[in-house]
Every structure is written in C-alpha cells, then in structure tokens.
N, C-alpha and C positions, 0 to 999 in steps of 0.2 A: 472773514473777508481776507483778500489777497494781500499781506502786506503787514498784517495788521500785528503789532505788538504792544505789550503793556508795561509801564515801569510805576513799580510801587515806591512810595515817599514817605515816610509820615503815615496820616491816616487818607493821602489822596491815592487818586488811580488812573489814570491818563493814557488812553488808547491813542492813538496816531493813526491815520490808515494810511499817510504816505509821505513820501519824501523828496516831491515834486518840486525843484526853487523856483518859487512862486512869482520871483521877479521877472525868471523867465516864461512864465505860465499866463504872466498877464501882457506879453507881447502879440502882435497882430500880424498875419498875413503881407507880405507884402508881394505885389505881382511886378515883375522886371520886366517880362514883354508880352505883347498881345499880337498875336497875326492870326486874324479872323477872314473870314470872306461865308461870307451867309451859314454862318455859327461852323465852320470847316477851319482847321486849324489849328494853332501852336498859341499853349501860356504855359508863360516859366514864372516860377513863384517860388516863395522863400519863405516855410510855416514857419512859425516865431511860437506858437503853441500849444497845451493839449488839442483848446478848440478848436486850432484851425487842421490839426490832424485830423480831429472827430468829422470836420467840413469834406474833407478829400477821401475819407471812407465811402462818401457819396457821390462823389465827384469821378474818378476813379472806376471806371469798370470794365469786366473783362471785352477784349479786343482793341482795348486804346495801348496806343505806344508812349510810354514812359520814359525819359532819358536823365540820369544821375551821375555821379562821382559814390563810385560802388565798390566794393571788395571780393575781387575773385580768388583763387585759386590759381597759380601756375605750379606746372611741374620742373622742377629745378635737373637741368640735363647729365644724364646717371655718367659714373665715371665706375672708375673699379675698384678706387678706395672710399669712397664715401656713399651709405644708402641714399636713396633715390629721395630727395628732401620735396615736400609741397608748400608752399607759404603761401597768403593771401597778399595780392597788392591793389593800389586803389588805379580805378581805371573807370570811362566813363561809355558804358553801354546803355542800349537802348532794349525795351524786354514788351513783346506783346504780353498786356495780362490776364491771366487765367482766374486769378482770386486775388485778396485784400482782406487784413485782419486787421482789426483796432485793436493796439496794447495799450489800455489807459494807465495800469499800474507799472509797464517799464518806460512809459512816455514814447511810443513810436508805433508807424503804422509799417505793416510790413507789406509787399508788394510783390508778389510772386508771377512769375512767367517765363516764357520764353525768349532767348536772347535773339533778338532781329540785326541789333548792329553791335559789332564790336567781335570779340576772338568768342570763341564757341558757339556759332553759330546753330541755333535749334537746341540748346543747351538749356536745363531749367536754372534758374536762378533768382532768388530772393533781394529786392529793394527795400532795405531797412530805412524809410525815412525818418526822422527825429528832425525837432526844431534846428531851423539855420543848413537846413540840407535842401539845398536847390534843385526842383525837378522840373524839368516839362514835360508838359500832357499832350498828345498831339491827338484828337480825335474829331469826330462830331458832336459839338455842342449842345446838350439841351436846356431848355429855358430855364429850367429852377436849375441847373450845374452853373445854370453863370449869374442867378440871383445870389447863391451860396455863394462863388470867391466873393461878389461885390459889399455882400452881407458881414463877410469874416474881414473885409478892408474896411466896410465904414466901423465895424465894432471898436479901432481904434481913437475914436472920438469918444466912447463909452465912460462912464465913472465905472471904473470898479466895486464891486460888492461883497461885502465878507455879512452873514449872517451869524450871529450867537445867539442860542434858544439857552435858555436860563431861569433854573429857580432854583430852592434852596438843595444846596447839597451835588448838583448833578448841571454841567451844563456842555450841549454840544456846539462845534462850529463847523459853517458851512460856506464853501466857495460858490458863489455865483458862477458858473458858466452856463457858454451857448447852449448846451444840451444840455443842463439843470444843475442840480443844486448837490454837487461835490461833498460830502462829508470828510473834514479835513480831520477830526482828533472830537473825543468826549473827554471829561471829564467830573471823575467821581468821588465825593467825602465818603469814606467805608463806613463811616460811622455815624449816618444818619444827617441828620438837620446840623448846617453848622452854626456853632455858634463863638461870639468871642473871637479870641484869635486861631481859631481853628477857620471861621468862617472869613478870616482877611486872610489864611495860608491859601482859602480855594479859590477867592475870587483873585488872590495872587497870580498863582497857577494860569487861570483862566489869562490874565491881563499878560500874561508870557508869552502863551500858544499864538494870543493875537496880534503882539507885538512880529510875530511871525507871518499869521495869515492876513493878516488886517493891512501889512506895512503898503502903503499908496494909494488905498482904498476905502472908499464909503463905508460906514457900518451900520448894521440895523441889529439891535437890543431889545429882543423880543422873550415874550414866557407870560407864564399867568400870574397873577399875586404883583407883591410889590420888592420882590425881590432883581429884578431887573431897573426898579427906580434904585437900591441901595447899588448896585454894580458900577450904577453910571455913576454915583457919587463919589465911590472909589474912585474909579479913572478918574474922575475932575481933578483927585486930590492926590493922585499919584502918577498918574499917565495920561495931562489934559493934552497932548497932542492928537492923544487917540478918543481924546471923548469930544474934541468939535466936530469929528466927520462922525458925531454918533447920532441915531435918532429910534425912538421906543416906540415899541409898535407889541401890541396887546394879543396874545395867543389862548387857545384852552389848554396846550399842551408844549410839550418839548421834544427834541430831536427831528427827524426824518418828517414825520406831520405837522411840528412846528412851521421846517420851510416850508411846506406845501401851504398852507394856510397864509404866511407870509406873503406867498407871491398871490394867492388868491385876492388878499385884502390889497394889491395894487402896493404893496409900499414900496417893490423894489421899480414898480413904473415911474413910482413919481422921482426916484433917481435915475434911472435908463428910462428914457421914454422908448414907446412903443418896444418895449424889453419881449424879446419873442417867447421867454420861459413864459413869461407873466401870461400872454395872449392867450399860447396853448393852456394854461390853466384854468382860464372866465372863457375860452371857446369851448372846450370839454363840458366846464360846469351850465352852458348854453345845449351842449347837446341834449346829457342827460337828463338836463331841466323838459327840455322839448318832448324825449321818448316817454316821458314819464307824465307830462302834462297835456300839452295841446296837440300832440301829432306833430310839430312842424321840425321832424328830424327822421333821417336813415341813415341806416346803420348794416354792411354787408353789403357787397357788390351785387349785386341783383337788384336792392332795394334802389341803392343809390344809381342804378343805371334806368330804373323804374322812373323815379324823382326827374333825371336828367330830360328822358325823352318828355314828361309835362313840362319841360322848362322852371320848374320849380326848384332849382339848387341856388340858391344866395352865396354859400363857402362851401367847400369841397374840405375834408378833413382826412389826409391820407399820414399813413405812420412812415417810415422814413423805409426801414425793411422791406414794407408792402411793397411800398414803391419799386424797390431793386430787384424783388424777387419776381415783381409782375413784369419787370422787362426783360427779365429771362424767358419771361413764358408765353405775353403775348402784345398787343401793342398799343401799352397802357396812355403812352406818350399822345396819340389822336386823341384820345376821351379827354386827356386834360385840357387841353389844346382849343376841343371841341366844348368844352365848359367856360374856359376863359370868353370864346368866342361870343358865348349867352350870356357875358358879364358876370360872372360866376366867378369869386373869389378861389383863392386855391390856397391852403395854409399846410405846408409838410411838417409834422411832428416827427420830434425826437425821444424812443425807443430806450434813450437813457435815462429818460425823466419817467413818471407816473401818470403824467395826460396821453403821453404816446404809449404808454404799457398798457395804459384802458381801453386806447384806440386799437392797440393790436389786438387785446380781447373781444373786441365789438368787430370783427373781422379786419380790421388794418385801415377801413373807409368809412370814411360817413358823410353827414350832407347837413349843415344848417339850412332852413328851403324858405323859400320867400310865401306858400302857404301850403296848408296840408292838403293831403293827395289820397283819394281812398282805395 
C-alpha cells in the first residue's frame, strides 16, 4: 500500500498507512455562498477534509468552471546578464474542466483544465485543491451534486468513529469515513500470543496509535474471544478517557472484514444514525439476499431498466463511478429523475468501500423492487 512503512520495537511490528492530521480530517465542508436559480449557478465552499475532497470528486466534472487561489508559472523578463528565470506565483483563475483525480494518500484533489479567466488564456492548468483551499464551482446543478455538499455540511453534527478489531497478538484500526472504513495502522506481537508483559507492551502500543486516531472520537472494540473484553480493561486503568467513548461489539474476525462486519451489525448506526457506510452495507446485503432468494432484485442496466418500466424499483442502487461515467455517455440523469418520479428511492454507493466494489461488479446498478418480475 501507498505510504506504507514499518518500525520494529521489541517483539512488536506496527504498519501505519498514513500521515493524515486527523484533527484536520475530522473537519467539515463549509459553503460561503450559494447563487442558484433553477439548480444554475455559483457555490463557493471551503473542504476542511479528506471526506469532503472524496465529495467534490463527484461533484466536480468536466465542463463546469472552477475558480481558486492557484500557482502559475511567469516568465521573469530576459535581460543579458541573468538567464531567463520562471517562478510560480499565487494568482486566482478560473479553468473549464477536463478531468479530476482523488489523491487520498497526499490528501488533495487535483483539478485539471483549461484556463477561461485570468493570464494564459486556453492554457492547460492543474487545481490542486487540499483542505481550507476555497473554490467555486459555477455550473448546472444535479440533484444528488447538491444532496452530496448538503450531506458533507450536515456530517458536522456527526460523532466521530475510530474502529480497533483486536485479538490476541495482532490488532488493526480503522477510521470511519464518508466513503468507508480507512485503515489507519496494524499492529503485530512477532512472537505469537502475548503474554505477561509482553502482552501489556502490545496492548500499550495499541493504546498509543489510538491515543492518535481515536483523539475526539467514539470508539468501537471489536474481535472474537475475550481479548477485546481484557483491552478495555487496560484502557480503564491506564487511559480511562479513552475508554468512556468505548463500547464492544463481537466479530468472527479481525482487520478489513472485521470493519465490514462491524458496520453490518449496525454498531457504528447506533453512533451516527442513519451512517451512509452502514446503509450501503444492509442495502447490499438486501440485494444479494434478493438475487439469491425471492427474485425481488436486479442487477445490470438492462435488467434494472426492465424492473423500472413494471414500476417495480422500491431503491435504485448505483456505484458512484457508474454514475460519472454514464454521464459521459449517455443521459443517465432522466432515468434517475424518472425513478424518483415512481417513488423510487435512489441510494449512490461509494467505490471506496466494498458494498460499492460489489456494486460495480454487478454492473454499477441494481434495483431493490417492490415485487418480482419474470
């Protein structure tokens, strides 16, 4: 993984995947202005974090005008004793854009296009936006672009969530966010089951990383066995600040399928209500329940456009990608539009998580349906 380094101790082992300050990671969106007129128009907004970068990768796309406090290039004017010098200075253009790339591991999204206003006109030019860099978006609005800012502004009412999967020997932690469950750091005893003061060096360790990832934040203490009951004991009796925002919560396993299983058993809902990771993960487990049981699901554009003309679609399940790349291609925006219309739920998955990586294998769409269709 991108990032990723290890430092050996003693007999532990402690991966990090990043070096994100998390204080800044748990800030929200905030929008300065709105000038709308039948979804046409200008918002200026001010991402505060990863999430709300991950939001504007969606938001964001080619042919809208962008405008920033950005870094160009001038040529410094040639004389006859000194080479011809270029430096970058900060200046605020406007860039129709062409593309957009999510950098989760340098924390910024980057913003490519054409320059519309300001000096080099028709000039390509790259917008590096990162937290606290204020943009406006000037285009035409679509419904889910403007459920997403309003989503990533109420996210700051949210509890935050840090996940630790844990059993003897081995335990990883994971950040909650908007688009799924971050893997912050593992850690590992080399030498099997700990025990004695070997086994307080690791759950040490552990009570470190969190003192990191954890700092403002809910915690869920999860794993099999009753090695997550002796962890919390620790923290009582060595770092009880960090064990009142704590609560245990029962797994068959640890790491990456720990969390999955976590959000499935609803525990991080009943901290974030209606927690959107949580939803796409009991909506998923709803579809596949369906395809596999009673019929009452599709899956693949054909089937789900089948399903729609019976009026049988209850939720529409589209992956985030699908989405962006069907409005390249054709005009995905009426069908949704026209499904809302039928009462028809519309839930957009994210592609960073594993209910939207299922979804994109099941062709990018599907359909919870109000009854089956033969």
């Amino acid at each position: 993984m991108t990032g990723e380094t290890s430092t050996h101790f003693s007999s532990l082992k402690i991966n990090r995947y990043h070096y994100l300050p998390l204080s800044l990671s748990y800030r929200y969106m905030r929008v300065i202005k709105r000038r709308l007129k039948r979804r046409e128009g200008e918002i200026s907004l001010i991402p505060e974090s990863l999430d709300d970068l991950w939001h504007l990768k969606y938001v964001i796309e080619p042919g809208d005008l962008v405008f920033a406090l950005t870094k160009r290039r001038v040529e410094a004017p040639k004389d006859k004793i000194r080479p011809e010098k270029v430096e970058k200075k900060p200046m605020r253009l406007g860039i129709s854009v062409m593309e957009t790339e999510f950098h989760k591991f340098s924390n910024r999204l980057r913003v490519r296009g054409t320059i519309e206003q300001g000096i080099d006109l028709g000039s390509y030019h790259t917008i590096n936006v990162e937290p606290n860099t204020k943009i406006s978006i000037i285009k035409s609005w679509r419904n889910d672009q403007l459920k997403r800012i309003n989503e990533a502004v109420r996210a700051s009412t949210h509890p935050r969530v840090v996940i630790v999967a844990i059993e003897e020997g081995e335990a990883s932690i994971g950040i909650v966010r908007q688009y799924g469950v971050e893997e912050s750091a593992t850690i590992r005893c080399s030498s099997g089951k700990g025990e004695g003061g070997l086994r307080n060096e690791f759950f040490g360790e552990v009570t470190h990383q969190l003192e990191f990832a954890a700092k403002d934040a809910q915690m869920i203490i999860a794993g099999p066995g009753f090695t997550k009951e002796d962890f919390l004991v620790f923290l009582k009796q060595n770092k009880p600040e960090l064990a009142e925002k704590a609560v245990l919560e029962s797994t068959s396993s640890i790491g990456i399928s720990s969390f999955q299983e976590v959000l499935r058993r609803g525990a991080v809902d009943r901290m974030v209500k209606e927690a959107h990771i949580t939803k796409e993960a009991k909506l998923m487990e709803s579809l596949l329940e369906g395809i596999a049981k009673d019929g009452k699901a599709a899956y693949g554009m054909d089937e789900v456009r089948r399903a729609f003309n019976y009026g049988a679609i209850e939720t529409l399940l589209i992956a985030d990608e699908t989405l962006r790349e069907a409005r390249e291609k054709e005009d995905i925006d009426q069908f949704l539009m026209n499904v809302e219309s039928a009462k028809g739920k519309i839930v957009v998955f994210s592609t960073e998580f594993e209910p939207g990586q299922r979804l994109r294998s099941l062709g990018g769409i599907a359909a919870l349906l109000r009854f089956k269709i033969e």
